[in-house]
C-alpha positions in Angstrom: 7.5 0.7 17.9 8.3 4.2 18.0 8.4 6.3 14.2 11.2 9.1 14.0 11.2 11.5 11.3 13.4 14.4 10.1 12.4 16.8 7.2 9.8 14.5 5.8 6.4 15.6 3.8 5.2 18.2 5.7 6.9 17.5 8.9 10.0 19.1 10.5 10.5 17.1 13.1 7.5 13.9 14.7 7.8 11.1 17.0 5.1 9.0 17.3 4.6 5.3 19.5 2.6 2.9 16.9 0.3 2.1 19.7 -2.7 -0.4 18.8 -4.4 3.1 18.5 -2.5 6.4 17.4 -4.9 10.1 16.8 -3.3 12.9 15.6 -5.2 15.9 15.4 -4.5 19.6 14.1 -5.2 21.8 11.3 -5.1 20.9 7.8 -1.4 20.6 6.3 0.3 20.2 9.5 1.4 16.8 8.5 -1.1 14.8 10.1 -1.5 12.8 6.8 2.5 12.2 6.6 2.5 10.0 9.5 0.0 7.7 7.8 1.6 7.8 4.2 5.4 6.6 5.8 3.8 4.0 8.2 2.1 2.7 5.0 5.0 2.6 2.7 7.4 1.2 5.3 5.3 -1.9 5.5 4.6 -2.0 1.6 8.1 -2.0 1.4 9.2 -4.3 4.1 6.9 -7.0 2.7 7.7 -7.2 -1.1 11.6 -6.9 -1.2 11.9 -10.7 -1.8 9.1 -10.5 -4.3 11.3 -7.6 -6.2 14.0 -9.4 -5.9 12.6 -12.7 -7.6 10.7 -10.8 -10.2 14.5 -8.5 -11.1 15.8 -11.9 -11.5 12.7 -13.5 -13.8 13.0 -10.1 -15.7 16.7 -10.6 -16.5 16.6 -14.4 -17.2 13.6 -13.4 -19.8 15.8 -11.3 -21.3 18.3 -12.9 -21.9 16.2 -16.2 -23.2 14.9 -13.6 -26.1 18.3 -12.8 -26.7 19.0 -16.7 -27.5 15.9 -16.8 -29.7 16.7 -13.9 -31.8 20.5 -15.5 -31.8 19.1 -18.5 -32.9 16.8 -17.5 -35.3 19.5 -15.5 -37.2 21.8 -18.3 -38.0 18.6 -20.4 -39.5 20.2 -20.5 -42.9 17.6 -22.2 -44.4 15.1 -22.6 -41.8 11.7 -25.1 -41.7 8.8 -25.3 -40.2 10.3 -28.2 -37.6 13.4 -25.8 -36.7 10.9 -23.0 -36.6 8.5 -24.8 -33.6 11.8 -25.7 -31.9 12.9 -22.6 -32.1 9.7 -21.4 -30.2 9.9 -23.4 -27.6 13.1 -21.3 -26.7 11.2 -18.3 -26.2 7.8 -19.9 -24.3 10.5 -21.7 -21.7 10.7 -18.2 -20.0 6.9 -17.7 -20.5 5.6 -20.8 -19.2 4.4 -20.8 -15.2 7.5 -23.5 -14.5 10.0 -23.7 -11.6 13.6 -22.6 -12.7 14.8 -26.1 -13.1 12.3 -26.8 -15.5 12.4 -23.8 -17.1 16.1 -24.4 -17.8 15.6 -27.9 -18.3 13.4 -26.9 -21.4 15.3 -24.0 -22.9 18.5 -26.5 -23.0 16.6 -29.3 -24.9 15.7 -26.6 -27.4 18.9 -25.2 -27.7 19.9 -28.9 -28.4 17.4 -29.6 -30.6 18.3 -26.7 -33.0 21.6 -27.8 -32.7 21.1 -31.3 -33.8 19.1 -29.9 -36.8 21.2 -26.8 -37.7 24.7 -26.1 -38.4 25.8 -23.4 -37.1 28.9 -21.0 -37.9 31.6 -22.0 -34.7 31.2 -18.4 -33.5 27.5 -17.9 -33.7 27.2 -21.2 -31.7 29.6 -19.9 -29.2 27.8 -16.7 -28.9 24.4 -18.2 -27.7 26.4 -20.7 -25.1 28.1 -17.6 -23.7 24.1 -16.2 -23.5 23.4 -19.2 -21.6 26.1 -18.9 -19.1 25.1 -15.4 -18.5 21.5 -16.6 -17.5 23.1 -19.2 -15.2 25.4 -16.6 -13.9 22.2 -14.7 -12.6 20.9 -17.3 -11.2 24.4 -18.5 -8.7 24.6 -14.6 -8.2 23.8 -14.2 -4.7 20.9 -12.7 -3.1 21.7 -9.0 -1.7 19.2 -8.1 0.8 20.4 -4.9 1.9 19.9 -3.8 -1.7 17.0 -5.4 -2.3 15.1 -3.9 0.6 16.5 -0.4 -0.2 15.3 -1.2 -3.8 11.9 -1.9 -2.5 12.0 1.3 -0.6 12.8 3.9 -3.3 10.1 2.3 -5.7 7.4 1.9 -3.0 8.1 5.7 -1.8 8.1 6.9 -5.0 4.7 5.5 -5.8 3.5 7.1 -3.2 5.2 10.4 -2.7 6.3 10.6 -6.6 9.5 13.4 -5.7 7.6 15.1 -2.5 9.3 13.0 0.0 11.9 15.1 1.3 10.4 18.6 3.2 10.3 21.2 0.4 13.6 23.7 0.8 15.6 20.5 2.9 18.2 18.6 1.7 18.3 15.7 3.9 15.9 14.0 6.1 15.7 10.2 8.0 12.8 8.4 8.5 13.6 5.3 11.7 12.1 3.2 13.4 13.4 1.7 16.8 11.9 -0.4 19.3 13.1 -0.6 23.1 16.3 1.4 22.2 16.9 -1.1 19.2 16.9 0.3 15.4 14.1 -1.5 13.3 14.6 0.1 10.1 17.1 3.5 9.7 17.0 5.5 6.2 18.8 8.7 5.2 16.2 10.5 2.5 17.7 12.5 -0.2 16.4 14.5 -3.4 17.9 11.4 -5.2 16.6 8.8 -3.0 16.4 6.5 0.2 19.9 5.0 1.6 19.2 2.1 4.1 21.8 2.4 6.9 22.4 -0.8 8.5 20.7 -4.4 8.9 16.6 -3.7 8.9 15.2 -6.0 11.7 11.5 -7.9 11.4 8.7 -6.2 12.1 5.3 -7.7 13.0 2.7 -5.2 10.9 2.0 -8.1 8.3 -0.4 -5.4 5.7 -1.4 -2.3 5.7 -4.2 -0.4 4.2 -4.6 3.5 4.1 -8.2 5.2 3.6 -8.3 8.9 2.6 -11.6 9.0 0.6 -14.6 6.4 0.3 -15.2 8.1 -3.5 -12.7 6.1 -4.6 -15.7 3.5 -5.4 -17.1 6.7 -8.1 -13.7 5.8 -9.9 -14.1 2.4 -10.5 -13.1 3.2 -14.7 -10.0 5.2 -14.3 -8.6 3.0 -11.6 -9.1 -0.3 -13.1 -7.0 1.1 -15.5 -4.5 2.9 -13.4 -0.9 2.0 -12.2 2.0 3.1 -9.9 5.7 3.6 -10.3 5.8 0.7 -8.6 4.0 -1.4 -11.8 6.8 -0.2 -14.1 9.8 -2.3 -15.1 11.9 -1.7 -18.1 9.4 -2.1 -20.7 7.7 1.3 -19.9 6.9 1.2 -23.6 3.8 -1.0 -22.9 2.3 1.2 -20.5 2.5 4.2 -22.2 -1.5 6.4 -22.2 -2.0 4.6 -19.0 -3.5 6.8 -15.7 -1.6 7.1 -12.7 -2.0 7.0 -9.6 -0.2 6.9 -5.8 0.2 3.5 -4.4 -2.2 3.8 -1.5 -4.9 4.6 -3.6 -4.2 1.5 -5.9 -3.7 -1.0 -2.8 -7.3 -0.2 -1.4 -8.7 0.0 -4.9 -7.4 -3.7 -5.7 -8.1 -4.9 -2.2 -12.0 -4.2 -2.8 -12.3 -5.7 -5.7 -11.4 -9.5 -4.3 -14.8 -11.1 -4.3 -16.1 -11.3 -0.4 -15.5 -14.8 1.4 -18.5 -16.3 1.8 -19.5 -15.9 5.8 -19.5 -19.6 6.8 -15.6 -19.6 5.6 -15.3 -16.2 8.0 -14.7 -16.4 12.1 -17.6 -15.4 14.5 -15.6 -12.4 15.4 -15.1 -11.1 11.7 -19.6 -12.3 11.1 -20.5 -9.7 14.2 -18.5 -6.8 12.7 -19.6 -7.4 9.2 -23.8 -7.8 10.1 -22.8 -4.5 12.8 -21.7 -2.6 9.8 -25.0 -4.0 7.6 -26.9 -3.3 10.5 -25.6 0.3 10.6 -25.9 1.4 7.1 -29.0 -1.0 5.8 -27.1 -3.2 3.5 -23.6 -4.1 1.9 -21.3 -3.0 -0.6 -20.0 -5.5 -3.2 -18.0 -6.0 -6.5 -20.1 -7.0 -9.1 -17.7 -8.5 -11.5 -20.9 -9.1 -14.6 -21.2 -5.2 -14.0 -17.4 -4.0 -13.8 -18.7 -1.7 -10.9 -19.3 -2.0 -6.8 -23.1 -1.5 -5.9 -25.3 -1.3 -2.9 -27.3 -3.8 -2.1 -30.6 -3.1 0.6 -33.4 -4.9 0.8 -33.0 -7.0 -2.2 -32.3 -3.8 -4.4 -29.2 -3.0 -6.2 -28.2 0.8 -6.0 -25.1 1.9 -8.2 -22.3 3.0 -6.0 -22.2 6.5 -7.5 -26.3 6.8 -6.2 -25.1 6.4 -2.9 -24.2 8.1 0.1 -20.7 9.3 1.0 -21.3 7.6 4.3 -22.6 4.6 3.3 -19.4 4.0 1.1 -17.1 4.7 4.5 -18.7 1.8 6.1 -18.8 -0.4 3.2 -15.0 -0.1 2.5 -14.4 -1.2 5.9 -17.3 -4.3 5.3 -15.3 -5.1 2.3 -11.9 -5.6 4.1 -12.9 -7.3 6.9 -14.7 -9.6 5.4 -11.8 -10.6 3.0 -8.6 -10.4 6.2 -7.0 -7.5 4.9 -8.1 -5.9 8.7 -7.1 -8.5 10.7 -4.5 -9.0 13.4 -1.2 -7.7 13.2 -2.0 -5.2 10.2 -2.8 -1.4 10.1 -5.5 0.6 9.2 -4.9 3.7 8.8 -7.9 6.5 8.1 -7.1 10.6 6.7 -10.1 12.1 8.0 -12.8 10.0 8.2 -15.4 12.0 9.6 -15.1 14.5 6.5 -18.1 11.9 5.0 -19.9 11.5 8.3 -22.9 12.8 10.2 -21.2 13.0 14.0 -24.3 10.5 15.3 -22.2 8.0 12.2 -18.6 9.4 13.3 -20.1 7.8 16.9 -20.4 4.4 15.3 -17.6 4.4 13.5 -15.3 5.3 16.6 -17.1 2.6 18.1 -16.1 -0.1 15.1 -12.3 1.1 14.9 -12.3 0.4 18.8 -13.4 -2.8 18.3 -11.1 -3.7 15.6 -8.0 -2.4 18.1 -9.5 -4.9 20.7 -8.9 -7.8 18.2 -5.3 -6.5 17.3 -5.8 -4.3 14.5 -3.7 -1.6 14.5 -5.8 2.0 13.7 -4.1 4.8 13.2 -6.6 8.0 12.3 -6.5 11.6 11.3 -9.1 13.8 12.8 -10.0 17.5 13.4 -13.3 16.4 14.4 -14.1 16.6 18.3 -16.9 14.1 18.1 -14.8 11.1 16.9 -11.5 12.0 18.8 -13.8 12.0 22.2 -15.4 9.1 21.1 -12.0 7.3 20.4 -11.0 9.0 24.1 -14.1 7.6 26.0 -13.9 4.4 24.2 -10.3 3.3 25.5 -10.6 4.6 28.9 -13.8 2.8 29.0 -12.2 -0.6 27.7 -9.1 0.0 30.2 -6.7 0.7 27.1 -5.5 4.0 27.9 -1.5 2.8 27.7 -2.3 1.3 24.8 -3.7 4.7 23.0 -2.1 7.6 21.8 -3.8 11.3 20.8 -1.1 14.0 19.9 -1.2 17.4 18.0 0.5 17.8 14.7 1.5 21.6 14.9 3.6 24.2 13.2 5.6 21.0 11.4 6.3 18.9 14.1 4.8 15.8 16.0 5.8 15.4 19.6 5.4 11.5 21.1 3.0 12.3 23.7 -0.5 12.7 24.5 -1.9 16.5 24.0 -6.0 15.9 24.7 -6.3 19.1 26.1 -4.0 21.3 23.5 -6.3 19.3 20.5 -10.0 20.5 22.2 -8.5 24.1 22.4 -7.2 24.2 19.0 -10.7 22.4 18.0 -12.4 24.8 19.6 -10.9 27.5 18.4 -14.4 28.3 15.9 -16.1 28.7 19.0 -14.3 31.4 20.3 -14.2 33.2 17.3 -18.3 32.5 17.3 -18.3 34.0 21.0 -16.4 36.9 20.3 -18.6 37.7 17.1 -22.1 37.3 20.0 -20.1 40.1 22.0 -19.3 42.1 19.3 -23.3 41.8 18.3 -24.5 42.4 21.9 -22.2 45.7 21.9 -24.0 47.3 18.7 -27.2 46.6 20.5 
C-alpha cells in the first residue's frame, strides 16, 4: 500500500510504500512524525465506523425513550407508586445491556402497562405513539456507510490533529491510499473537514498503535482521567473539567493498562520476545490495579514507574503490548523517535526486537535521526534477506519522496561532524 499526501501536517507533498518496515529520517519538523500520525488515524478510523454507527443509533433511540418517560410522566394525573415503577421501567429499557428486540419488547409492555392503568387525554396518548414510531423509524432507516466512515474520519482526525490537519497557509489537501494502481481510501481535507471521495476498499492493518514518549507511564493521574474528541457525544455537559488529550496518546495509555495474559495462554513466539525484553532490561513492567499505577518489577522488588529509567519504560511498553496482541500480525507499530530515551548499545537491541517483530508480520514504521538505529535497522534486513521489503527515505524541506535515500540520510546525519571538523581546522590554524 502506497500513502499519498497533499498539504497535510507539516508536509507539502510525501509518498511513502507501507512496507513491513518504513524509516524516515531528517531533521526535526520536517514531517517525519506526520506520516505516522495519518497511518494511525486511517486505521482508527477504518476500524470503528460500524461501532459509530451503532452507538449514533443507541444514542438516538435513548433519546427518544427519555422523551416517552418525561411524556408519560406528565400526563400521571394522579400518579402511584405502581404507575410510578412502570413508568421506570420505560426509561431502564434503554439502559439495560439487551438486544434491540428486547429492548423494544420491554419499553412496549411498559407503555402498555401505563396505559392500562392511566387515562390519558386522546392527544397526549397520541403524542407518545408518534415518539414510538420515530424510534422505530431509526431503526428501518438504513445503514449509510459512506457517511459513516467519513463520520469516523472527521472525529478520529480531530482527536488527533484537533484543527492542525491541513498544512498551515493551504486550503486544500488529500490524503490516499492506493494499492497496485487501485484507490484504497481517497479524502479531500479541508479547514472544515474530511470529504471521502468514492467507495473505501478493505484494508488488512487490523490495529495500530503509535509510541512518541515512554513517559507517558509518569502520567498515569492525568490520563486515567483524560479523553479525546473522539469520547464526546452530545452530552458534553458531563464531561466538562475533564483533561484532554490526542487520540494516540489515549490508545497506548488504555492499551497498557489491560492486565498481561498470563504466558501459558501466550504462543512460543510472543514467550521469546517477552523473556528477550526481561532479559534486556532486568525485569517487567506491569499495571498494578491495587496501586492505580505501573511499576517495575526486578528481582522480586517493586520500583515505582516514575523511579525508573527512561529506557527501561521504552522496552517495557513494547513488553506490555506484546504480551496482550496489540503487536501482532497484520497491525502497526509505529515509533517517533525512539532512540531519544536510549543509550546507542539499547538503540542496538531495540533495532534488533523491531526486526524481529517485522519477521512475524508486524508492521514498524519508525522516526529516527539517530545513525545507530537507522544502520542497525539497514544491517538487520539485508542480513535477514528483506531488503524489498524495507524502506528508509528522507523527509526534507516538506516533502517525502517514495524511495530509498540511505546515503542522502548519513550525510544529512552527519552533518555535526562536519561542523566538528571544520571547528578542529579552525583550532589547528590559530595554533
Amino acid at each position: 500500500m502506497k500513502l499519498i499526501l497533499k498539504n497535510i501536517g507539516l508536509l507539502k507533498h510525501a509518498e511513502v510504500t507501507l512496507h513491513k518496515l518504513c524509516v524516515i529520517a531528517g531533521e526535526n519538523d520536517n514531517g517525519k512524525s506526520t506520516i505516522g500520525k495519518i497511518v494511525f488515524c486511517i486505521v482508527k478510523a477504518i476500524n470503528r465506523y460500524k461501532e459509530d454507527l451503532q452507538e449514533s443509533k443507541e444514542f438516538q433511540i435513548n433519546e427518544k425513550t427519555d422523551e416517552i418517560f418525561f411524556l408519560l410522566r406528565d400526563g400521571l394525573r394522579p400518579t402511584s407508586p405502581e404507575v410510578m415503577d412502570i413508568l421506570r421501567g420505560v426509561r431502564n429499557s434503554s439502559r439495560q445491556r439487551m438486544n434491540t428486540a428486547e429492548q423494544l419488547d420491554a419499553l412496549d409492555e411498559s407503555i402498555q402497562l401505563v396505559f392500562d392503568k392511566v387515562e390519558f387525554e386522546p392527544e397526549g396518548k397520541q403524542s407518545i405513539l408518534n415518539v414510538r414510531a420515530e424510534i422505530q423509524a431509526i431503526l428501518d432507516q438504513p445503514e449509510n456507510v459512506n457517511q459513516s466512515i467519513e463520520n469516523a474520519f472527521n472525529k478520529v482526525f480531530a482527536s488527533e490533529f484537533d484543527a492542525s490537519l491541513l498544512l498551515y497557509g493551504a486550503t486544500e489537501g488529500s490524503i490516499q491510499l492506493v494499492e497496485n494502481e487501485t484507490s484504497l481510501i481517497h479524502l479531500n481535507v479541508k479547514r472544515d473537514g474530511v470529504r471521502l471521495i468514492g467507495e473505501v476498499e478493505p484494508i488488512a492493518l487490523k490495529e495500530a498503535t503509535f509510541i512518541d514518549s515512554p513517559l507517558i507511564l509518569n502520567n498515569h493521574d492525568l490520563l486515567a482521567r483524560s479523553q479525546t474528541l473522539l469520547d464526546i457525544d452530545q452530552r458534553r455537559s458531563g464531561r466538562l473539567g475533564l483533561p484532554y488529550t490526542t487520540l494516540h496518546t489515549k490508545d497506548l495509555f488504555d492499551k497498557l493498562r489491560v492486565p498481561v495474559l498470563p504466558h501459558y495462554l501466550s504462543s512460543q513466539d510472543k514467550n521469546v520476545l517477552f523473556y528477550d525484553i526481561k532479559t534486556i532490561i532486568e525485569g517487567e513492567i506491569t499495571y498494578d490495579h491495587s496501586e492505580r499505577d505501573f511499576i517495575f518489577q526486578r528481582q522480586g522488588e517493586s520500583i515505582s514507574i516514575k523511579n525508573t529509567a527512561s529506557g527501561i519504560k521504552v522496552f517495557g511498553l513494547l513488553q506490555i503490548l506484546i504480551a496482550n496482541d496489540f503487536v501482532d500480525k497484520n497491525t502497526v507499530l509505529i515509533f517517533d523517535e525512539p532512540e531519544n530515551h536510549l543509550h546507542p548499545n539499547w538503540q542496538l537491541k531495540l533495532a534488533k526486537l523491531l526486526l524481529a517483530l517485522v519477521e512475524k508480520g508486524v508492521y514498524v514504521l519508525v522516526s529516527s535521526h539517530s545513525p545507530y538505529l537507522i544502520e542497525a535497522l539497514k544491517r538487520g534486513v539485508d542480513h535477514m534477506g528483506m531488503t524489498k521489503q524495507a524502506l528508509f527515505t528522507l523527509a526534507q524541506g516538506g516533502s517525502i519522496t517514495d524511495e530509498d535515500k540511505l546515503s542522502e540520510i548519513f550525510e544529512v546525519l552527519a552533518e555535526p561532524f562536519e561542523e566538528f571538523r571544520k571547528m578542529d581546522a579552525e583550532d589547528l590554524r590559530d595554533e
